[in-house]
C-alpha beads as a LAMMPS data file, in Angstrom:
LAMMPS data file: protein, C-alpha beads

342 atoms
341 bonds

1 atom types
1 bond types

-500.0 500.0 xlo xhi
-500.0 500.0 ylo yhi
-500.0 500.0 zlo zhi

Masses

1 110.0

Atoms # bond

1 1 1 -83.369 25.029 10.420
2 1 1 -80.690 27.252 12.248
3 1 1 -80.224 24.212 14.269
4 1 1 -79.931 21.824 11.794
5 1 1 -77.211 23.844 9.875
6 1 1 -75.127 24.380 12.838
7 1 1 -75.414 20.666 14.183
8 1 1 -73.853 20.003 10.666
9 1 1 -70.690 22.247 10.493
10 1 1 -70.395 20.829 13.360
11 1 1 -70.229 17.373 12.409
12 1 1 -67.923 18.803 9.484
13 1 1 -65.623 20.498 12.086
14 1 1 -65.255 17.371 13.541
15 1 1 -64.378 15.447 10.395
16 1 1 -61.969 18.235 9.183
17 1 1 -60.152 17.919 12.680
18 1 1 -60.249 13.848 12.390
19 1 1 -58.713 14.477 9.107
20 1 1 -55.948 16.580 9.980
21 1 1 -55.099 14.441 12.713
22 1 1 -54.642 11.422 10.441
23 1 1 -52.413 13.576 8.366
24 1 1 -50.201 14.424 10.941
25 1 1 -50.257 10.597 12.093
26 1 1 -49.283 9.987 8.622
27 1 1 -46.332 12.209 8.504
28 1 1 -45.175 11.374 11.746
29 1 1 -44.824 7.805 10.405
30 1 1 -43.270 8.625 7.453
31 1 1 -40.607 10.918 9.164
32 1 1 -40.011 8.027 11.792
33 1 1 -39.473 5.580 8.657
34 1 1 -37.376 8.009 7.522
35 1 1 -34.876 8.440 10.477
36 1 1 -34.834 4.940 10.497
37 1 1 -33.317 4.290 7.409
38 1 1 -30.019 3.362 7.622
39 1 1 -27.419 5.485 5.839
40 1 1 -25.491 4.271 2.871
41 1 1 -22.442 3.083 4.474
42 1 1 -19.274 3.912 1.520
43 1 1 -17.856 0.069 0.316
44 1 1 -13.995 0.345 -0.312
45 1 1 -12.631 -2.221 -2.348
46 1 1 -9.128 -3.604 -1.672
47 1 1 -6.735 -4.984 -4.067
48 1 1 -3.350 -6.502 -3.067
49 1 1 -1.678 -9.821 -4.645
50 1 1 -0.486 -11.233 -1.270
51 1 1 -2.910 -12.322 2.013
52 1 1 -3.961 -10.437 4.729
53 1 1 -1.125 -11.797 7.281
54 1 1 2.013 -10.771 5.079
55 1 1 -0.459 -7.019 4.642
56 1 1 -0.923 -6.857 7.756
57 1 1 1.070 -3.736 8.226
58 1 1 0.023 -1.884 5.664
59 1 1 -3.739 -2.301 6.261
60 1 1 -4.008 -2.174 10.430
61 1 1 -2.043 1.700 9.427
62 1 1 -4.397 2.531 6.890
63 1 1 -7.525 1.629 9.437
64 1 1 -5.722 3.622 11.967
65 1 1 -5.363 6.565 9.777
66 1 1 -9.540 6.002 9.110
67 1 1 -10.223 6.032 12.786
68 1 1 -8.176 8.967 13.542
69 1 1 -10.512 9.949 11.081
70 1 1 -13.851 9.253 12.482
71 1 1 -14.385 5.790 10.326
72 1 1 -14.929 2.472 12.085
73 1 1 -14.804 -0.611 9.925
74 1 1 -18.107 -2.030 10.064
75 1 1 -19.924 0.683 11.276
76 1 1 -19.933 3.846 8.742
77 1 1 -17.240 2.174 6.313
78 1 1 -17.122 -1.241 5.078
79 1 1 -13.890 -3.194 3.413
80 1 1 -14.420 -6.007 0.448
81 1 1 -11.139 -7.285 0.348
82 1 1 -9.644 -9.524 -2.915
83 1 1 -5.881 -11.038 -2.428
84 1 1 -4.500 -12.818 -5.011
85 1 1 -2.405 -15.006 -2.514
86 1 1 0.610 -15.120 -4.392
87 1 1 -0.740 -16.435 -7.750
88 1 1 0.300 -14.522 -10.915
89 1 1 -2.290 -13.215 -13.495
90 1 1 -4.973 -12.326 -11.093
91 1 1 -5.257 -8.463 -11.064
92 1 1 -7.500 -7.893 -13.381
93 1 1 -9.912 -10.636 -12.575
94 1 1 -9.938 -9.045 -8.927
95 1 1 -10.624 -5.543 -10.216
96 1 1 -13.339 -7.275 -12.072
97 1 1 -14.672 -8.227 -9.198
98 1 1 -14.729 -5.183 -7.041
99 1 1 -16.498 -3.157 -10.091
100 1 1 -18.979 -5.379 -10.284
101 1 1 -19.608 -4.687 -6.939
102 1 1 -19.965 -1.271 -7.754
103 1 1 -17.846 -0.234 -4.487
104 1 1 -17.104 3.757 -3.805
105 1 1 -13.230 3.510 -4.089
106 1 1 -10.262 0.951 -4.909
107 1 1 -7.125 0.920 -2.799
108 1 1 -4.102 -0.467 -4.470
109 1 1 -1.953 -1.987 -2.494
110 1 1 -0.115 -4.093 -5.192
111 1 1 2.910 -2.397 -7.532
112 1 1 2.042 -0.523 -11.113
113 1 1 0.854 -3.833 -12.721
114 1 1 -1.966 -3.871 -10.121
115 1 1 -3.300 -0.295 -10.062
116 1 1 -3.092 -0.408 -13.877
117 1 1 -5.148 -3.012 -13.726
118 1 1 -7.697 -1.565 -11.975
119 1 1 -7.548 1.621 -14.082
120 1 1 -8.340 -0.732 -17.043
121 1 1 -11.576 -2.287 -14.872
122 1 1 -13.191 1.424 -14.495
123 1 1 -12.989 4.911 -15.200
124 1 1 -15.239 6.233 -13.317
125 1 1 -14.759 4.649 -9.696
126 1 1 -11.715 6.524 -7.714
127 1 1 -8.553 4.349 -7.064
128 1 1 -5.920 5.459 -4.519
129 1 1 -2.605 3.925 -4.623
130 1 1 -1.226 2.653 -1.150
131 1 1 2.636 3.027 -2.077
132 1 1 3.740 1.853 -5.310
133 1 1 6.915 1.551 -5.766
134 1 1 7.743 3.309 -8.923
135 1 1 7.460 6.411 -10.962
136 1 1 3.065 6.596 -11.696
137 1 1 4.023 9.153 -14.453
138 1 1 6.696 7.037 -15.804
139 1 1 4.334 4.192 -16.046
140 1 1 1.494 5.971 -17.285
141 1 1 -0.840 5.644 -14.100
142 1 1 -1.227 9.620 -13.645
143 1 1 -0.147 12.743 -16.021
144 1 1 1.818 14.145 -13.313
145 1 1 1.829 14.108 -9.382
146 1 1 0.918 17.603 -8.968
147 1 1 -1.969 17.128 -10.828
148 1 1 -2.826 13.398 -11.370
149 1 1 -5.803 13.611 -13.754
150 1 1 -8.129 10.489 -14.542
151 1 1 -9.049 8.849 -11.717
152 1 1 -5.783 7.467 -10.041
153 1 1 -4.414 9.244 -7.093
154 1 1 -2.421 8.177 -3.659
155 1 1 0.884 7.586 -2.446
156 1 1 4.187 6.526 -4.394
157 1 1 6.903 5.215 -1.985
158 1 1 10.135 5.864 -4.767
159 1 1 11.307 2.688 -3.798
160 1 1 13.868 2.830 -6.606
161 1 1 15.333 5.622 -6.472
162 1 1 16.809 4.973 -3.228
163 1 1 18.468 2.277 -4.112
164 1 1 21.818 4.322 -4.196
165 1 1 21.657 5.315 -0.593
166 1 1 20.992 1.696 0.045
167 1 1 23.949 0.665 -1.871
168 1 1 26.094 3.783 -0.475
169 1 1 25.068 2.487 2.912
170 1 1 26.190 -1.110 1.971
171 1 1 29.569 0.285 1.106
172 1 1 30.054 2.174 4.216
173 1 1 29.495 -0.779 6.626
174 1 1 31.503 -2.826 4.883
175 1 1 34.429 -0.847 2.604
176 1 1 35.626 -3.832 1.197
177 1 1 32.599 -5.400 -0.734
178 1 1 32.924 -4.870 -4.318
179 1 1 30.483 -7.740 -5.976
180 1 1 26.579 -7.192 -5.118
181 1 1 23.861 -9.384 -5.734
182 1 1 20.525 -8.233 -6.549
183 1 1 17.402 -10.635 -6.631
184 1 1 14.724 -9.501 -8.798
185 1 1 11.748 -10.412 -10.464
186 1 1 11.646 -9.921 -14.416
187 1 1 8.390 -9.617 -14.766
188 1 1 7.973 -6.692 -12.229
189 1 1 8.580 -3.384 -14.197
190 1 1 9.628 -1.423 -11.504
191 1 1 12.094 -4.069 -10.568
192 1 1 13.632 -4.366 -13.661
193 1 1 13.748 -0.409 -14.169
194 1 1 15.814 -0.138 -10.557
195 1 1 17.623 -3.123 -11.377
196 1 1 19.402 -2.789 -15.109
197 1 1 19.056 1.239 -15.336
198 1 1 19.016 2.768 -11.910
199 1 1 21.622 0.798 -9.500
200 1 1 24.237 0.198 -12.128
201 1 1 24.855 4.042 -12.035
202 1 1 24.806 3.988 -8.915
203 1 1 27.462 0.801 -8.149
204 1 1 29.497 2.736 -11.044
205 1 1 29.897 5.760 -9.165
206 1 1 31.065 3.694 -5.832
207 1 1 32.890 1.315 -7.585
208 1 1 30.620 -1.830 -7.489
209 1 1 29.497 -4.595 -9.765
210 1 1 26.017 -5.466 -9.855
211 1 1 25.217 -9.061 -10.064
212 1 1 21.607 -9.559 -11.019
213 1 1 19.572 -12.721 -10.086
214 1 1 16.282 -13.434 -11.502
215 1 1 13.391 -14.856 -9.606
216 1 1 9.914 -15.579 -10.956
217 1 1 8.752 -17.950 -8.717
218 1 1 9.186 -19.037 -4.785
219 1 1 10.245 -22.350 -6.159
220 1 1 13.431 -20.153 -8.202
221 1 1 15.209 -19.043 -4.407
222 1 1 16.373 -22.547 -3.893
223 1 1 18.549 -22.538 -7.054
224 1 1 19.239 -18.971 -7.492
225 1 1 20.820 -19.382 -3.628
226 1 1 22.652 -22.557 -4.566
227 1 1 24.180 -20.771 -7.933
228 1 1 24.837 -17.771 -5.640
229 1 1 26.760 -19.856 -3.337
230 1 1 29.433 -20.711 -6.060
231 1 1 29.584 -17.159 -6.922
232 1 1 30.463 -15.585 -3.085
233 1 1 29.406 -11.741 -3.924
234 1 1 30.137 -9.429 -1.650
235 1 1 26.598 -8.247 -0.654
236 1 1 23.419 -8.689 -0.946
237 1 1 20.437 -5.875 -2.091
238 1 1 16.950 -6.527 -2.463
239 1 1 14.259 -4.457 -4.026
240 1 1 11.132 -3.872 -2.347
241 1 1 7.958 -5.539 -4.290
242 1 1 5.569 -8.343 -2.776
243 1 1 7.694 -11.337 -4.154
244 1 1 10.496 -9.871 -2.106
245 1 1 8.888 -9.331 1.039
246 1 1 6.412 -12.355 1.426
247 1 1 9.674 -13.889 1.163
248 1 1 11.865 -11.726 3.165
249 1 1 12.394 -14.355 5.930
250 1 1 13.671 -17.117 3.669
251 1 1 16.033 -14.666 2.213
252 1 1 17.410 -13.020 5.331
253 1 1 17.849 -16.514 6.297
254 1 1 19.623 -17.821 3.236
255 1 1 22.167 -14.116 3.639
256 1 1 22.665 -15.110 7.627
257 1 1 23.985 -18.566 6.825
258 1 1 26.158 -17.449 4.112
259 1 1 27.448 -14.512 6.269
260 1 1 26.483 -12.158 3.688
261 1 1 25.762 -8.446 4.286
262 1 1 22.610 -7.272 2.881
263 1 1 20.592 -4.350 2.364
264 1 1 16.766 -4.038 2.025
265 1 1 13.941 -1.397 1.403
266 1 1 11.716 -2.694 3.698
267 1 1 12.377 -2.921 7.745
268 1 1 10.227 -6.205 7.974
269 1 1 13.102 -7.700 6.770
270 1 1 15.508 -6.813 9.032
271 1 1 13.357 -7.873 11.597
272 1 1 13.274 -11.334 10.025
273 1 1 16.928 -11.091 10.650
274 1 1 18.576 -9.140 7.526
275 1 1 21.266 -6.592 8.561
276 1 1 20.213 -3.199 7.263
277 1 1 17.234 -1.257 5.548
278 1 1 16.564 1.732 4.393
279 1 1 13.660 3.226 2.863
280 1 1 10.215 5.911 3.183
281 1 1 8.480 5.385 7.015
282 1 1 6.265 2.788 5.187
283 1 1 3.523 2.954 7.977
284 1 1 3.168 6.538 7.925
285 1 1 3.003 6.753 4.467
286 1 1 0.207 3.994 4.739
287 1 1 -1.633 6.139 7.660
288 1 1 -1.669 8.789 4.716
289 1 1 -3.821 6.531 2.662
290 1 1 -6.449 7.378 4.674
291 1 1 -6.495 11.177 3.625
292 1 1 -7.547 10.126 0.450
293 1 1 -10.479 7.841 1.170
294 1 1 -11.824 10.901 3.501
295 1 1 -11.549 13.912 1.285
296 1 1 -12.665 11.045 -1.932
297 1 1 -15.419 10.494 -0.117
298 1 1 -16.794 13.621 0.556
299 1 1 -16.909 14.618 -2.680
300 1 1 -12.852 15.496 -3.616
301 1 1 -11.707 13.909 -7.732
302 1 1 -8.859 12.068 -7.945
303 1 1 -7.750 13.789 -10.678
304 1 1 -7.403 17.196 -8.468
305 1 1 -5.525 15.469 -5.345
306 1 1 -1.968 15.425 -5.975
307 1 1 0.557 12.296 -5.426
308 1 1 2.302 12.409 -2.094
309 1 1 6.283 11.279 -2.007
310 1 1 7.337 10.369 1.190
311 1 1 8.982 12.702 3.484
312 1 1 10.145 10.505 6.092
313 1 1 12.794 7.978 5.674
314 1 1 14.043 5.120 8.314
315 1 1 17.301 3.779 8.599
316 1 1 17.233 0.003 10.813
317 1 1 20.214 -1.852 11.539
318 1 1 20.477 -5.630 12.990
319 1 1 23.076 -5.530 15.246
320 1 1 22.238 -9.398 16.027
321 1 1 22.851 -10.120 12.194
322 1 1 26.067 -7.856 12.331
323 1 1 28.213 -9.847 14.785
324 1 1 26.791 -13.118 13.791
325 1 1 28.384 -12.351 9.986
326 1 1 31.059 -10.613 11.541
327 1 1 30.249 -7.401 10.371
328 1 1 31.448 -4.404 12.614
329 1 1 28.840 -1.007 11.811
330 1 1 30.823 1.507 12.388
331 1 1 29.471 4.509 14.880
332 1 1 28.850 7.084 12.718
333 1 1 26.256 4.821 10.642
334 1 1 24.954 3.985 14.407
335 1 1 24.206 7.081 15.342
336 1 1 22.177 7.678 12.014
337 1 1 19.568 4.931 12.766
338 1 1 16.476 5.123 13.532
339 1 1 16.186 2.069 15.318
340 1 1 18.748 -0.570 16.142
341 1 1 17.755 -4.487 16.820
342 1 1 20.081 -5.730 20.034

Bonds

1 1 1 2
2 1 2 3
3 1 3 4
4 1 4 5
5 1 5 6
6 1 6 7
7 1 7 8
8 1 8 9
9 1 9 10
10 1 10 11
11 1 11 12
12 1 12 13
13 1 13 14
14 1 14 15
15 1 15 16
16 1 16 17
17 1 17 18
18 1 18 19
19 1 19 20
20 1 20 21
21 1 21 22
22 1 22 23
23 1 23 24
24 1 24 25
25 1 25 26
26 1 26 27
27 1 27 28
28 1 28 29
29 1 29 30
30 1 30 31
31 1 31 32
32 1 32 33
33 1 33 34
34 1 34 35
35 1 35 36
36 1 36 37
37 1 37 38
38 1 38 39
39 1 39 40
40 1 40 41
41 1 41 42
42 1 42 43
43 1 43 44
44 1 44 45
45 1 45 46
46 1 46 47
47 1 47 48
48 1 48 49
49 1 49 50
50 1 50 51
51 1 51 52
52 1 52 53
53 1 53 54
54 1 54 55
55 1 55 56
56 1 56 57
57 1 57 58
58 1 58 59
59 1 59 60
60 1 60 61
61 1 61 62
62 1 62 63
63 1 63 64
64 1 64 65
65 1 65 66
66 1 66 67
67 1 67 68
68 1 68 69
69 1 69 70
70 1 70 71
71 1 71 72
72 1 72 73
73 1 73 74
74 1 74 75
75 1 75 76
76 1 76 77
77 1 77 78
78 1 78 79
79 1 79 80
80 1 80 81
81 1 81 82
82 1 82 83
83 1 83 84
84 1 84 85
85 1 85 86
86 1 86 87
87 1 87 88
88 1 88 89
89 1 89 90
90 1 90 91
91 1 91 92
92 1 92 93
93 1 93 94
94 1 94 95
95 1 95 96
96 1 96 97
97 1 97 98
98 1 98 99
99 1 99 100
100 1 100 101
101 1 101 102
102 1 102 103
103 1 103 104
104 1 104 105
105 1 105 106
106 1 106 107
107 1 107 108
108 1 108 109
109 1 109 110
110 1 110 111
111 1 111 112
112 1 112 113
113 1 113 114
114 1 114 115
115 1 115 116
116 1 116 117
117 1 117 118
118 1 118 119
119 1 119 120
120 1 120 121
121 1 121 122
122 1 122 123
123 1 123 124
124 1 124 125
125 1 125 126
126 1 126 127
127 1 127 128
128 1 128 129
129 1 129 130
130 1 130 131
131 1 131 132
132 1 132 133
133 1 133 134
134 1 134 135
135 1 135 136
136 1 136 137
137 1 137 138
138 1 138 139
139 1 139 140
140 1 140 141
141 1 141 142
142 1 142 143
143 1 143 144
144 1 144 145
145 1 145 146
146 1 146 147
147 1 147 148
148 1 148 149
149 1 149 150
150 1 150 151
151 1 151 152
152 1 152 153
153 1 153 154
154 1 154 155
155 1 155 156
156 1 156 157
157 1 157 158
158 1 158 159
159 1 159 160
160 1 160 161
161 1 161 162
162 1 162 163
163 1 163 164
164 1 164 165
165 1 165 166
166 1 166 167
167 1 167 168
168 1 168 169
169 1 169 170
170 1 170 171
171 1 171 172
172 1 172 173
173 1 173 174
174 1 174 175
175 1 175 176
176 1 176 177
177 1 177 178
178 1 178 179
179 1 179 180
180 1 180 181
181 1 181 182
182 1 182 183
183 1 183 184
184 1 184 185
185 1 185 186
186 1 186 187
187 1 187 188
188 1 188 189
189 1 189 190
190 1 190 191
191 1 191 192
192 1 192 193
193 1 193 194
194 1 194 195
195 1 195 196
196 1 196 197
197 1 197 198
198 1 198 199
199 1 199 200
200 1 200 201
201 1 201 202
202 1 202 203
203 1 203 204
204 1 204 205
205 1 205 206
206 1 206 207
207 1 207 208
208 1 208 209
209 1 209 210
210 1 210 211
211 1 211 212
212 1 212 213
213 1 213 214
214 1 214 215
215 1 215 216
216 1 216 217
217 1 217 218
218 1 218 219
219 1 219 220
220 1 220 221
221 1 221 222
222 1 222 223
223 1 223 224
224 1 224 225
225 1 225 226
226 1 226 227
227 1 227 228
228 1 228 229
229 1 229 230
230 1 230 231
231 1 231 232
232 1 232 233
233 1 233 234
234 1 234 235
235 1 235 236
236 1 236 237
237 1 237 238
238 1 238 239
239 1 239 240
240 1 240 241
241 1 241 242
242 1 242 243
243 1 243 244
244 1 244 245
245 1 245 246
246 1 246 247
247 1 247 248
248 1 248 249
249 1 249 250
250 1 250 251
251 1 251 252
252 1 252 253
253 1 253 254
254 1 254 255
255 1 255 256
256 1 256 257
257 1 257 258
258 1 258 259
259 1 259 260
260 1 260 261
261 1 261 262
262 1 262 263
263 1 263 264
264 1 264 265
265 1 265 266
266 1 266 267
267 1 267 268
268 1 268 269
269 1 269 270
270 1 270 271
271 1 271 272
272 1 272 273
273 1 273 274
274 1 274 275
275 1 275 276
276 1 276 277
277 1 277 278
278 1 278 279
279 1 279 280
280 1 280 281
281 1 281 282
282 1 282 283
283 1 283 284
284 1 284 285
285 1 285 286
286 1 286 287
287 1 287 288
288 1 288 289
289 1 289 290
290 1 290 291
291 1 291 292
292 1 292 293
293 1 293 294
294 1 294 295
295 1 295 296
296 1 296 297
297 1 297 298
298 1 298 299
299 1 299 300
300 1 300 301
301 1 301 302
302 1 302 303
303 1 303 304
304 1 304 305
305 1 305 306
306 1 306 307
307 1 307 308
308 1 308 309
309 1 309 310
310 1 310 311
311 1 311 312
312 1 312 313
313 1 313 314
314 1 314 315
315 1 315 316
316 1 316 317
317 1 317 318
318 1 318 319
319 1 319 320
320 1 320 321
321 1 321 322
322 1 322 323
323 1 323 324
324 1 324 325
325 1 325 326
326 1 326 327
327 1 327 328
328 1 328 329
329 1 329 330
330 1 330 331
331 1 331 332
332 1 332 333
333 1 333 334
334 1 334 335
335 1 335 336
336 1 336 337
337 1 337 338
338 1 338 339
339 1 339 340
340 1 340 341
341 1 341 342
C-alpha cells in the first residue's frame, strides 16, 4: 500500500514538473513574440503646395535636423508626403487626406492658407508650421507665440516685416532708384498685407514709390513683364511665398535682361541670378522644425511650445548680376554679406 501511494506522488511529481515546464515554454514564446513585435514607427504627414524638387531645401534641413536627432526616415520615422504641385484649391483636400490617415503630426510647409487648412481638417492631431511667412496671431493660427494654444505650433519666418531692410538695402546699392516694382499674388494674404500696408511705409520713409503688380497665375509673368517693360521702374522687390520662388528663375531672368536691380527674401533666387536677398537663415530655421516633431512626439502639446522667430538673418549679393546691370555695390554693403556670388 505504502508502495503504491508513493509510486503515485511520484507519477504526480512528474506531471506537476511536465506542467511547469510547458508553462515556462509557453511564456518563453510569448515573450519572444513579444520582442518581436515591431514598434509603432510615428507617421508625419507633410503638406506643401509645390513638389518635392522646388522643397528640396526645406525638407533635406528638416531630415537633417531629425537625424541629428536620432530619427532615420524609414527606419523609426516615416514621411507621407501630399504636394499640391502648383494647383490652387488643394489644401484642404490634402489635409483631408493625411487625417484620414490618422498620421502622428502635420508639417506645414505652405503659407497661412495652408496650415489653416489643416487646422480646419483636425483638432486633435499636432501641426507644426515650417516657416510661414506671416504674423500666426494676426491670422488667427495661434493666440500668441509665447503660448500658442490649440494645436498649431512651429516656426514663423516674418517674411514681411523685413521688407524695409530689403527696400533700405535696395536704396543703398543704388541711391538713385525711386520707382519699385513689387510682384505679388492677390490671393496670398500675407502678400497682400506686406504689399499695400507694410512696404508703402516703408518706401514713404526713404522716399520711394511702390508699384504693385499682380500675379495669380504662371501664365500672368509674361504680361505683367511686358506691361512692366513700358513702365521702366527703378527696382525690382519680390515677396517670399511659393508662387514667387517656384518661379524665382524666370523672374531673375526677366530683371537680368532688363538690367533691373532687384531685391528678394529668399537666397535661391539670387542664386538663379537675382542681385540681392535678404531674409531669416531659412535652412536653419528649417533644421529647427525638427525640435518640434521630437519633443511632439514624446509626449510635448502644441499648445505649450512657443513660436520661434528667427534669429539669424543672411544678407547674399550677386556680384555676377551687379556688373552685368551695371550696378556698382558699394563696400560697406560688401562687407555686410554673408556670402557673395563671383
Amino acid at each position: 500500500m505504502t508502495i503504491g501511494i508513493r509510486q503515485q506522488a511520484l507519477r504526480n511529481s512528474k506531471k506537476l514538473k511536465l506542467f511547469y515546464a510547458l508553462c515556462a515554454m509557453l511564456f518563453a514564446l510569448c515573450g519572444s513574440a513579444d520582442a518581436q513585435q515591431p514598434k509603432k514607427i510615428p507617421r508625419i504627414g507633410y503638406l506643401d503646395q509645390g513638389d518635392r524638387i522646388s522643397d528640396s531645401t526645406r525638407i533635406e534641413a528638416i531630415q537633417l535636423g531629425l537625424r541629428e536627432l536620432g530619427y532615420m526616415e524609414g527606419e523609426n520615422i516615416a514621411f507621407e508626403y501630399r504636394y499640391a504641385k502648383g494647383k490652387r484649391g488643394r489644401e484642404s483636400e490634402l489635409a483631408a487626406e493625411l487625417v484620414r490617415l490618422k498620421v502622428d503630426l502635420i508639417l506645414v510647409a505652405g503659407g497661412g492658407a495652408w496650415v489653416q487648412a489643416a487646422k480646419n481638417a483636425t483638432k486633435t492631431i499636432p501641426i507644426v508650421m515650417t516657416g510661414t511667412g506671416g504674423d500666426p496671431v494676426a491670422a488667427g493660427l495661434v493666440k500668441s507665440l509665447a503660448r500658442p494654444g490649440g494645436n498649431v505650433t512651429g516656426i514663423t519666418n516674418l517674411a514681411g516685416e523685413l521688407g524695409g531692410k530689403r527696400l533700405e538695402l535696395l536704396k543703398e546699392v543704388v541711391p538713385k532708384v525711386a520707382r519699385v516694382a513689387v510682384l505679388y499674388n492677390p490671393t496670398s494674404p500675407p502678400s497682400v498685407r506686406e504689399v499695400k500696408e507694410d512696404l508703402p511705409v516703408a518706401a514713404r520713409a526713404l522716399g520711394l514709390t511702390i508699384q504693385p503688380w499682380e500675379v495669380r497665375a504662371a501664365d500672368d509673368f509674361d504680361r505683367v513683364f511686358a506691361a512692366m517693360g513700358k513702365q521702366r521702374p527703378d527696382g525690382l522687390y519680390l515677396p517670399t511665398g511659393p508662387q514667387m520662388f517656384t518661379n524665382a528663375k524666370r523672374i531673375a531672368d526677366f530683371a537680368l535682361k532688363s538690367r533691373l536691380p532687384s531685391v528678394y527674401g529668399r537666397k535661391e533666387t539670387v542664386d538663379a541670378g537675382g542681385l540681392m536677398s535678404y531674409g531669416a537663415d531659412i535652412a536653419e530655421s528649417y533644421r529647427r522644425v525638427a525640435t518640434y516633431v521630437d519633443k511632439i512626439l514624446k509626449g510635448a502639446k502644441p499648445a505649450d511650445l512657443p513660436v520661434e522667430q528667427p534669429t539669424k538673418f543672411e544678407l547674399v549679393i550677386n556680384l555676377k548680376t551687379a556688373k552685368q546691370i551695371g550696378v556698382t555695390i558699394p563696400q560697406k554693403v560688401l562687407a555686410r554679406a554673408d556670402r557673395v556670388i563671383k
